[in-house]
MDAnalysis code that builds the backbone (N, CA, C; Angstrom):
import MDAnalysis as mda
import numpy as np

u = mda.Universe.empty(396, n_residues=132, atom_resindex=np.repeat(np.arange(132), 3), trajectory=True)
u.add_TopologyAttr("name", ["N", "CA", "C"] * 132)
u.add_TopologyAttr("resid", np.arange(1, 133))
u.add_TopologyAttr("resname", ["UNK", "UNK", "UNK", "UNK", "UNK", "UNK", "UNK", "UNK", "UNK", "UNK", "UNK", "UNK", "UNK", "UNK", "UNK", "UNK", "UNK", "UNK", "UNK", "UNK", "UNK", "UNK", "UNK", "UNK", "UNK", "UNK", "UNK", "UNK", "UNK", "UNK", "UNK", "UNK", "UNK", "UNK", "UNK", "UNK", "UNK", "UNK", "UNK", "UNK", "UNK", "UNK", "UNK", "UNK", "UNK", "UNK", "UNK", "UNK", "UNK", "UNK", "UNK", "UNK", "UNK", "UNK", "UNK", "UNK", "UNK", "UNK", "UNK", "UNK", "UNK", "UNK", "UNK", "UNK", "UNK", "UNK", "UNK", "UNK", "UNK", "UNK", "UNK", "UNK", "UNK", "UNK", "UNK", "UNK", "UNK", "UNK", "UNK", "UNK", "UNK", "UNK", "UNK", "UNK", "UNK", "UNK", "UNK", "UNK", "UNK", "UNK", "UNK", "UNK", "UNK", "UNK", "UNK", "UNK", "UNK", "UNK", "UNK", "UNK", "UNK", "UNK", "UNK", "UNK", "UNK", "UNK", "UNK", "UNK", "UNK", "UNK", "UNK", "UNK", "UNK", "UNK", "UNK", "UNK", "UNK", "UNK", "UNK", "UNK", "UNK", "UNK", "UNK", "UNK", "UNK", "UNK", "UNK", "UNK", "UNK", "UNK", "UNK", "UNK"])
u.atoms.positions = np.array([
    [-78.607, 65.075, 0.214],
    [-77.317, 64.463, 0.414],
    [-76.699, 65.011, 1.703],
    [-75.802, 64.469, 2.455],
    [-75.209, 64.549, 4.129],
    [-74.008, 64.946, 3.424],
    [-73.268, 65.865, 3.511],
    [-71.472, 66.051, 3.675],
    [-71.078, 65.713, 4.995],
    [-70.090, 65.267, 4.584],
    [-68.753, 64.542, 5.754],
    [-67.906, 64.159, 5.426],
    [-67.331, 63.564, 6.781],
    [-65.604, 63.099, 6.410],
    [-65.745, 61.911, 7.194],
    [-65.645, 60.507, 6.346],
    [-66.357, 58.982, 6.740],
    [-65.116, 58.711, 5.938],
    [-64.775, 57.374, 6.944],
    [-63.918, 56.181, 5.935],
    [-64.689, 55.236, 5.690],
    [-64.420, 54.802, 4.601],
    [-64.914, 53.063, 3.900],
    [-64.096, 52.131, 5.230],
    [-64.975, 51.050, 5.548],
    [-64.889, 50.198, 6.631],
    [-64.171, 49.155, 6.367],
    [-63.725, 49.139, 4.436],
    [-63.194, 48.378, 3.892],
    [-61.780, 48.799, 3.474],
    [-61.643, 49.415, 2.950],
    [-60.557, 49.581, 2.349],
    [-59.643, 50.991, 3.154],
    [-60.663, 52.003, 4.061],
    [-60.423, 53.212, 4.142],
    [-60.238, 54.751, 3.376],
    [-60.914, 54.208, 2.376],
    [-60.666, 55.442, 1.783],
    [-61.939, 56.171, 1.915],
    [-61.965, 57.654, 1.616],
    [-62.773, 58.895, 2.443],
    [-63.683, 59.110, 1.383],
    [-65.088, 59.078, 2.269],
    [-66.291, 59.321, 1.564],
    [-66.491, 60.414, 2.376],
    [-67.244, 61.312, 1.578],
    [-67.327, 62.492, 1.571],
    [-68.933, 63.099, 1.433],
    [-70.046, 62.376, 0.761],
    [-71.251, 62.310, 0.646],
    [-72.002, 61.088, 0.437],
    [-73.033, 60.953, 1.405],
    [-73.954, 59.881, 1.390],
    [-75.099, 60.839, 1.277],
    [-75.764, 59.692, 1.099],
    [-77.441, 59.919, 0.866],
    [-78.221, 59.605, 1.732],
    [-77.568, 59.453, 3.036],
    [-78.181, 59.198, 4.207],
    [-77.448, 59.904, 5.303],
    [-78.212, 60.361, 6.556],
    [-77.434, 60.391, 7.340],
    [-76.670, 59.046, 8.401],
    [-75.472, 58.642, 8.629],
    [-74.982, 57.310, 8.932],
    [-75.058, 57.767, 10.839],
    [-75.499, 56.398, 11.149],
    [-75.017, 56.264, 12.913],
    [-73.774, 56.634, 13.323],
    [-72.821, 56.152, 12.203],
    [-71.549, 55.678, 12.362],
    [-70.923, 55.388, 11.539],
    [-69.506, 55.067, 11.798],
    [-69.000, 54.743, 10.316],
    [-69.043, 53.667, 10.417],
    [-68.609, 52.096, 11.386],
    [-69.017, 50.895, 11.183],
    [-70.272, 50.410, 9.920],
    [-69.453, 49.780, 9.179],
    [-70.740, 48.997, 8.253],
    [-70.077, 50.208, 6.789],
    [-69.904, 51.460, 6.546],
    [-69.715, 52.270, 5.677],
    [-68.906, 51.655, 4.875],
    [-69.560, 51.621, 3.369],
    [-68.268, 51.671, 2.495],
    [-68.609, 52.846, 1.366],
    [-67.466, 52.645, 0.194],
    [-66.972, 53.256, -0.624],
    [-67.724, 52.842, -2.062],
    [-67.615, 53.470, -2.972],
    [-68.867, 52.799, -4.140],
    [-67.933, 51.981, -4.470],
    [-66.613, 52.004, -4.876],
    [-65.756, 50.574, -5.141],
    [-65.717, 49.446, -4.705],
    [-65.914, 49.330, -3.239],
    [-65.833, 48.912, -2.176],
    [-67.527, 48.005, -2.642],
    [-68.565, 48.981, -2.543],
    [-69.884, 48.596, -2.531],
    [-69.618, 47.938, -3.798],
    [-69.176, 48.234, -4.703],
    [-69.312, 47.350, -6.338],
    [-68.791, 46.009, -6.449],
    [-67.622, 45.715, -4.989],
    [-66.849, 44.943, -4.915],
    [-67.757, 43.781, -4.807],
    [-68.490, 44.160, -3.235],
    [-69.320, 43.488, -2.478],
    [-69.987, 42.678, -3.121],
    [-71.283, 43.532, -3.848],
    [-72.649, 42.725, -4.685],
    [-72.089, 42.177, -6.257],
    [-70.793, 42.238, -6.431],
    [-70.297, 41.381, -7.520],
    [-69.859, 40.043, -6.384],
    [-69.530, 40.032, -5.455],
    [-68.829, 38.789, -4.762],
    [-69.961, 38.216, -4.480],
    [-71.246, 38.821, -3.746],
    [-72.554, 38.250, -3.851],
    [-73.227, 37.765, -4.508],
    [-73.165, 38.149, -6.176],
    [-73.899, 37.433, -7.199],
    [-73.059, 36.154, -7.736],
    [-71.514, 36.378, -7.094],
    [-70.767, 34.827, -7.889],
    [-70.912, 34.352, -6.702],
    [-71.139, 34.343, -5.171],
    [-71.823, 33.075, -4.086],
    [-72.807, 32.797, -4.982],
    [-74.124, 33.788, -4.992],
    [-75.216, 33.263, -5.519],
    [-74.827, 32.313, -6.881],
    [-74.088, 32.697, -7.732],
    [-74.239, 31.815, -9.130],
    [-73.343, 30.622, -8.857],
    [-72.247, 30.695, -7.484],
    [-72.278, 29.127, -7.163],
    [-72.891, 28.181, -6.552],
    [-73.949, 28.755, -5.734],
    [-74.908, 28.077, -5.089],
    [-75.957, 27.319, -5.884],
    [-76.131, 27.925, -7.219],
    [-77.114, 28.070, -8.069],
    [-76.599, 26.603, -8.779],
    [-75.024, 26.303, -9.296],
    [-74.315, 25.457, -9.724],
    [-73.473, 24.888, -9.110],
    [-74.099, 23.747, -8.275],
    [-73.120, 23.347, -7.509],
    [-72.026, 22.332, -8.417],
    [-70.869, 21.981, -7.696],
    [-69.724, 21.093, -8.939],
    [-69.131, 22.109, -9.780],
    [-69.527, 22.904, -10.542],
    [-69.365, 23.483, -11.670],
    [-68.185, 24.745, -11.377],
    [-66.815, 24.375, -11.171],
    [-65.831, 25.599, -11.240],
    [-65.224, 26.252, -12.324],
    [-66.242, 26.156, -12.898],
    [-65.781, 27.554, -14.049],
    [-66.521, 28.510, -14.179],
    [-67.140, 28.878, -13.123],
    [-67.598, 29.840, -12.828],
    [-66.938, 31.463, -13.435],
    [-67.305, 32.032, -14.227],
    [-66.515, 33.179, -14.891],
    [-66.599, 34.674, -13.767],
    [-65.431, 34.922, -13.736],
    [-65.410, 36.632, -13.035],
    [-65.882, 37.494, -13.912],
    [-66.876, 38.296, -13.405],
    [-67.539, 39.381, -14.035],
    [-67.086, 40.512, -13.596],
    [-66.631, 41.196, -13.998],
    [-66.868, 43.072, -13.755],
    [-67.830, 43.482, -12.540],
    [-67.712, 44.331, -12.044],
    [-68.786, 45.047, -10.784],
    [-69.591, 45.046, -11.964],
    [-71.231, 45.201, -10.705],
    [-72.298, 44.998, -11.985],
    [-72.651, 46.783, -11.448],
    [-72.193, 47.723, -12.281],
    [-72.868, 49.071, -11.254],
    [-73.926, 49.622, -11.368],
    [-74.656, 48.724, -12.086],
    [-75.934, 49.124, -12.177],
    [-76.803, 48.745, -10.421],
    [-76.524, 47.576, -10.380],
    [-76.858, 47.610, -8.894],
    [-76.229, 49.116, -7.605],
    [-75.504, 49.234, -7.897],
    [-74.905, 49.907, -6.997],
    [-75.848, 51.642, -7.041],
    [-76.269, 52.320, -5.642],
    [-77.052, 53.701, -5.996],
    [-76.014, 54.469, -6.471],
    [-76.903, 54.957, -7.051],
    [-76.194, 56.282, -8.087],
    [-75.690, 56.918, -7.016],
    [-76.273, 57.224, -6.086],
    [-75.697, 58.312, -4.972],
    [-74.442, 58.121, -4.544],
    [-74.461, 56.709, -4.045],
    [-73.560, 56.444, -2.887],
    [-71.864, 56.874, -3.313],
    [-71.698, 57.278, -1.817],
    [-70.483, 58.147, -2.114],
    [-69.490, 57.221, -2.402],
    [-68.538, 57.723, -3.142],
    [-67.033, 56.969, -3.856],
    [-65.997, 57.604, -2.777],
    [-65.089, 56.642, -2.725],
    [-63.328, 57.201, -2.317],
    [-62.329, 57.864, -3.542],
    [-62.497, 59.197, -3.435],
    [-61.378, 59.878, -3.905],
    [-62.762, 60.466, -4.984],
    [-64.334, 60.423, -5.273],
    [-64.184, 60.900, -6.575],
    [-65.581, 61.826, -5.975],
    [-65.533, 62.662, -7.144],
    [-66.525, 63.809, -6.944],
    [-68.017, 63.430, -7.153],
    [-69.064, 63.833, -6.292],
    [-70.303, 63.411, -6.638],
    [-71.086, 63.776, -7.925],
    [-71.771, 63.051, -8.201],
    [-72.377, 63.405, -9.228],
    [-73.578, 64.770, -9.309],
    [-73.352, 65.210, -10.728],
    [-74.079, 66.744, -9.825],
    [-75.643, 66.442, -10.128],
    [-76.387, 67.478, -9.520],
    [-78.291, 67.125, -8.983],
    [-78.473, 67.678, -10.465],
    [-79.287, 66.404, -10.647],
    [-80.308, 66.087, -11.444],
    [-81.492, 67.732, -11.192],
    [-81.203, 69.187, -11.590],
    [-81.885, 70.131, -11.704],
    [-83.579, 70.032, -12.289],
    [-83.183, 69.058, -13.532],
    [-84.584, 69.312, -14.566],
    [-85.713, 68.497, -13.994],
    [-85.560, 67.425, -12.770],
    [-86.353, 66.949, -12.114],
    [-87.210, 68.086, -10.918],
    [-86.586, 68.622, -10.543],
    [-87.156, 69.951, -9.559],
    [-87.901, 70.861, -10.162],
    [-89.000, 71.218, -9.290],
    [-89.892, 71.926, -9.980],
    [-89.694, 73.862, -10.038],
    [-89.908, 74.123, -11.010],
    [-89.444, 75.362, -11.350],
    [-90.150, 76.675, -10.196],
    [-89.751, 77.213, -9.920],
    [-90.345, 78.256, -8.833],
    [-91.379, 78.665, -8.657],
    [-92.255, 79.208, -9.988],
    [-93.212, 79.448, -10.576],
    [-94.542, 78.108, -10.174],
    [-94.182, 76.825, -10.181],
    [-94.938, 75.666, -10.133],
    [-95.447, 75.719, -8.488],
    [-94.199, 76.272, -7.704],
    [-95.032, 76.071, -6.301],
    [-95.885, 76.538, -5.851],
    [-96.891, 76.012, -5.024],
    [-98.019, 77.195, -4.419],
    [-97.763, 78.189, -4.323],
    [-98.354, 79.106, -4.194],
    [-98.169, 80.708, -3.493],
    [-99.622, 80.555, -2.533],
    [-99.144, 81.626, -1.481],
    [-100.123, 82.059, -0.651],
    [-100.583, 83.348, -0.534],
    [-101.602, 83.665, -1.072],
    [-102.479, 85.347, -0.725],
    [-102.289, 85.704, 0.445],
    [-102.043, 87.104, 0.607],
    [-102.305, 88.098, 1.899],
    [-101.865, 89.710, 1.607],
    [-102.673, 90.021, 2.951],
    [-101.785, 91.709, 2.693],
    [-101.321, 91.695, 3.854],
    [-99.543, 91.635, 3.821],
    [-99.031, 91.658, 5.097],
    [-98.256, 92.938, 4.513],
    [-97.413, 93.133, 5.390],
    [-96.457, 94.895, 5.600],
    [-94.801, 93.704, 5.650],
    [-93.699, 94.265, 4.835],
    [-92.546, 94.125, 4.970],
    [-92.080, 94.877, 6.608],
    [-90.957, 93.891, 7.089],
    [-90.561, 94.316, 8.487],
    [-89.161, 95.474, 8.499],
    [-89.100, 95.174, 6.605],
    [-87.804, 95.990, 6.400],
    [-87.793, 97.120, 5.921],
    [-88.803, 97.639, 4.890],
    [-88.761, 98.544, 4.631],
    [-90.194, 99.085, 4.294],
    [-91.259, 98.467, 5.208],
    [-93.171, 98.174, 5.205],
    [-93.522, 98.297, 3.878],
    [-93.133, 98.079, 2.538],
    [-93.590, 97.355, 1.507],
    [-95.308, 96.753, 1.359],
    [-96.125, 96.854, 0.909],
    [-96.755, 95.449, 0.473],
    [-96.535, 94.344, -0.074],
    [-96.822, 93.269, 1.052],
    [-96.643, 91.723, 0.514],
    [-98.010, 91.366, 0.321],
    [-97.767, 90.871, -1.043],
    [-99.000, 90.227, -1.004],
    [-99.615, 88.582, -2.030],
    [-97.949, 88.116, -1.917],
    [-97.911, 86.687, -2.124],
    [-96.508, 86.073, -1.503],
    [-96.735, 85.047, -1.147],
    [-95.490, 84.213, -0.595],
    [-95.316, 82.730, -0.797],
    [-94.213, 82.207, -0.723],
    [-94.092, 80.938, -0.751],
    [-94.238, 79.810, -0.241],
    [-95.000, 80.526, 0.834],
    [-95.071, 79.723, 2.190],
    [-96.534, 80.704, 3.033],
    [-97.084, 79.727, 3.816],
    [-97.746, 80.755, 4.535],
    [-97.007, 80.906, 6.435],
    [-97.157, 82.424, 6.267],
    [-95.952, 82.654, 7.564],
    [-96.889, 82.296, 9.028],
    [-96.193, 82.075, 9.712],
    [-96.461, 81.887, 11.051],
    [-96.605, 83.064, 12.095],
    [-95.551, 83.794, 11.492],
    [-95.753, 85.048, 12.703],
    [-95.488, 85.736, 11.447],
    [-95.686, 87.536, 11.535],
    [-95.380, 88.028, 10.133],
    [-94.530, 89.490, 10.812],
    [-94.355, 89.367, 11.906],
    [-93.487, 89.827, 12.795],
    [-92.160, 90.743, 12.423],
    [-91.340, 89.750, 11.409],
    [-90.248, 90.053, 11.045],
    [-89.953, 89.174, 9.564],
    [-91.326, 89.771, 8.859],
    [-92.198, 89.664, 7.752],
    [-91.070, 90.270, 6.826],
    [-90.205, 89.809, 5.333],
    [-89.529, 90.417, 4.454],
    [-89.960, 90.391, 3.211],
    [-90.010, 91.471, 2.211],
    [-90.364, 91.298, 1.111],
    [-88.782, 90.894, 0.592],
    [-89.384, 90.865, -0.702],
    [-87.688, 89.820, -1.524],
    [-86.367, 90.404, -1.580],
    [-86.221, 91.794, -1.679],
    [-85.456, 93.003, -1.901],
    [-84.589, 93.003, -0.248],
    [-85.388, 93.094, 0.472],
    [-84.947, 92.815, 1.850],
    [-84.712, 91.811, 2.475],
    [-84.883, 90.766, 1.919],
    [-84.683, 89.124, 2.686],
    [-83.475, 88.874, 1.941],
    [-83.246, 89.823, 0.482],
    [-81.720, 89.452, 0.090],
    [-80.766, 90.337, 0.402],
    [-81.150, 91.234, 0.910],
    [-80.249, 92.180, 1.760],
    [-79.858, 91.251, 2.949],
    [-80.841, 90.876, 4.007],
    [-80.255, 90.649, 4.806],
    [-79.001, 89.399, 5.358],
    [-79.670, 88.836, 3.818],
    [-78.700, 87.302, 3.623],
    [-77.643, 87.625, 2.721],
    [-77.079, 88.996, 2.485],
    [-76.073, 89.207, 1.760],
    [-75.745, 89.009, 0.067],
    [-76.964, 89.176, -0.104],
    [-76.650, 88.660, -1.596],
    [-77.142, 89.921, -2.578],
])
């Protein structure tokens, strides 16, 4: 997800997260805004479909069309879907015997395989240095 500070192109009200990064704000709307839209689109379509016929009924936004993501005006995003992500344990690991740069430790699995091992941290020290 992108954080920002975007107006809806429609109405103006402030989106705050998309699921994309945008060019611009031209074209941006709001999930209200978006719900507005593809409900006004499906009653063109269902008059095109019936021509003559004005009793055409107003429906509700259909929000099932609309992405789950897309950001709303004024409302909080929905929070990440956690149980889809894979648990820590599931990711590769990579073998080696490298030396910690912080306190020369043995490393001898990682999450990644390093590029330079230079300024190489075991876990104790990579959360030191990021403050936690």
């Amino acid at each position: 997800m992108h954080q920002g500070n975007w107006k809806c192109s429609k109405c103006g009200g402030a989106i705050t997260e998309l699921p994309f990064e945008p060019r611009g704000e031209a074209g941006l709307t709001c999930r209200a805004c978006y719900g507005k839209q593809k409900d006004a689109e499906k009653t063109d379509a269902g008059a095109s479909e019936m021509p003559g016929d004005a009793s055409v009924a107003q429906e509700a936004p259909n929000m099932q069309d609309m992405p789950e993501d897309a950001g709303g005006a004024g409302e909080q995003p929905p929070a990440p879907d956690f149980d889809d992500m894979p648990a820590a344990q599931d990711k590769p690991k990579h073998s080696g015997d490298w030396k910690c740069a912080g306190c020369g430790s043995a490393i001898t699995s990682l999450p990644f395989e390093p590029r330079s091992t230079e300024n190489l941290k075991c876990l104790d020290c990579f959360k030191k240095s990021k403050g936690h």
